[in-house]
N, C-alpha and C positions, 0 to 999 in steps of 0.2 A: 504494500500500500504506500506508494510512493506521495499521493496528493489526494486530498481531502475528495478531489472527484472519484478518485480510484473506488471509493468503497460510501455509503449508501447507509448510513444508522436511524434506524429508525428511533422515533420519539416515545418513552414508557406513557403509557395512559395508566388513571385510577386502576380501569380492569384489565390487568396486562394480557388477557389471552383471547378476549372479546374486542375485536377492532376491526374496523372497517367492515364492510357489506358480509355479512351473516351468510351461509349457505347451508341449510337444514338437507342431509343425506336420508336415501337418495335422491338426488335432482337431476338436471336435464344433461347432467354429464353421467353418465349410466355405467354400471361399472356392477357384479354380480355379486362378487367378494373381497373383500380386503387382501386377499392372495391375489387378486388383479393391480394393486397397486405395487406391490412390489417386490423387489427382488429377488425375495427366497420363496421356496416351495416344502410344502410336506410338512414335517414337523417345525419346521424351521417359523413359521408362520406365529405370530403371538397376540396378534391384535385381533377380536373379535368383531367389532364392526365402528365404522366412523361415526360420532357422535355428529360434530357439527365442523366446518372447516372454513376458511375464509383466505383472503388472498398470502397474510402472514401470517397465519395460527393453523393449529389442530385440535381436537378433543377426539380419542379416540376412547375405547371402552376392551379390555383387556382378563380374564380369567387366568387366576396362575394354574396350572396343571404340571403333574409331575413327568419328569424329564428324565429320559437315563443317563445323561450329562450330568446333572447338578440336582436333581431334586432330594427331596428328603422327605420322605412318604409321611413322617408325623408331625413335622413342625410348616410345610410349605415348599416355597423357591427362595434362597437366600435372596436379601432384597440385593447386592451388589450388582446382580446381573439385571436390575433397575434401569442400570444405562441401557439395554439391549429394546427394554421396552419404548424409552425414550427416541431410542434411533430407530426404531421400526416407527414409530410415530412420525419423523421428522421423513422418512422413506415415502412414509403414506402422503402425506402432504405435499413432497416431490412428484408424486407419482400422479397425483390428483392435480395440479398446476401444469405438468404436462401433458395429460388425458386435456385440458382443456384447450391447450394449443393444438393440440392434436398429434402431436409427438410421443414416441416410446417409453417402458418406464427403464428406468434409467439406474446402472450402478451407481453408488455413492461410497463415500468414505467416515466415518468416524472418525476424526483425527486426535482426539483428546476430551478431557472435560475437566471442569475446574470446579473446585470444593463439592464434588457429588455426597451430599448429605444425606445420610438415611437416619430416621427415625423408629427404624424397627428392623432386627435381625430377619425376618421373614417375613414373603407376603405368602399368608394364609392359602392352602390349596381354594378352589374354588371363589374367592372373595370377588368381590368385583371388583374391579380398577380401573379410574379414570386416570388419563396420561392424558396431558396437554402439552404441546410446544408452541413457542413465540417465535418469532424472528426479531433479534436483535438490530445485527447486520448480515449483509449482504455487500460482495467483492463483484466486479464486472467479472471475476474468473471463476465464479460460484462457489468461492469460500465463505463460508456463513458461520454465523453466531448463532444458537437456539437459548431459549431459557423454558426449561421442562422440571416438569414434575409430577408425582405421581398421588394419587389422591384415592382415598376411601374414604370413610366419613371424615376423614383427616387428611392432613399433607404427611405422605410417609416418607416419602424422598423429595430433593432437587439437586438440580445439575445446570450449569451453562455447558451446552455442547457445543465443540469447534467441526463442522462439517466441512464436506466440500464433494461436488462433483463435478469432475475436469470434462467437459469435450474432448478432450483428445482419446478419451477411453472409447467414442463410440468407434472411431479410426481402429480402434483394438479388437474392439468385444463384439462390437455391435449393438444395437439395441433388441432388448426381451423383447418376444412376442407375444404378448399379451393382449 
């Protein structure tokens, strides 16, 4: 970020995740399952269905289930893999911003995250979970800021995630068919 044009910060509101024009799913950008938005398939898959979504935000809606990676059949999902939901969250929203241009869904990157707070060792099998992401900023080369968190009748976790997804990958990979 060489000059102030380089990068694009948006301004915090009262409700940092409710901004700008509302779009209540599903809507006229039609999409069958949140495994249409993104990247991964099969079990890989963690977000249950899009709450509401907007030009820089998301609310997704999430059920922990046990995993033969990481689960722990009586206490839950440790919440550290909290970031996993976050970035599937900010996936989904990638994915829905390019459904609307009419473009592929697209790989991305998790590049880091700063002071990820959790407020409880585990999220509960089955509980429900809302995951919201913001856009902070935004780079002309799609390095992005998110500010996420994970919510039950409380805030169990937050994280600012550092993203980014290059163009130059579709030159690589190509884009999903989805």
């Amino acid at each position: 970020m060489s000059t102030q044009q380089d990068i694009h910060c948006l301004a915090l509101h009262q409700h940092p995740f409710i901004k700008g024009k509302e779009r209540d799913t599903p809507d006229t950008h039609s999409f069958t399952a949140v495994a249409d938005l993104l990247p991964h398939s099969g079990d890989m898959v963690w977000l249950d269905r899009v709450n509401q979504w907007g030009d820089d935000f998301i609310e997704v809606s999430a059920t922990p289930k046990g995993h033969p990676w990481f689960g722990d059949n009586e206490r839950g999902v440790p919440s550290c893999v909290g970031i996993e939901y976050m970035a599937q969250a900010i996936a989904a929203l990638a994915g829905l911003l390019s459904r609307r241009e009419g473009g592929p869904i697209r790989i991305g990157f998790l590049l880091g995250t700063r002071k990820y707070t959790t407020h409880v060792p585990f999220f509960p099998h089955n509980a429900m979970l809302t995951i919201r992401a913001r856009q902070v900023c935004v780079t002309e080369n799609n390095f992005g800021l998110m500010d996420c968190e994970i919510r039950s009748d409380r805030v169990l976790a937050h994280a600012q995630l550092k993203v980014i997804q290059p163009d130059i990958l579709i030159k690589f990979l190509g884009p999903r068919d989805r």
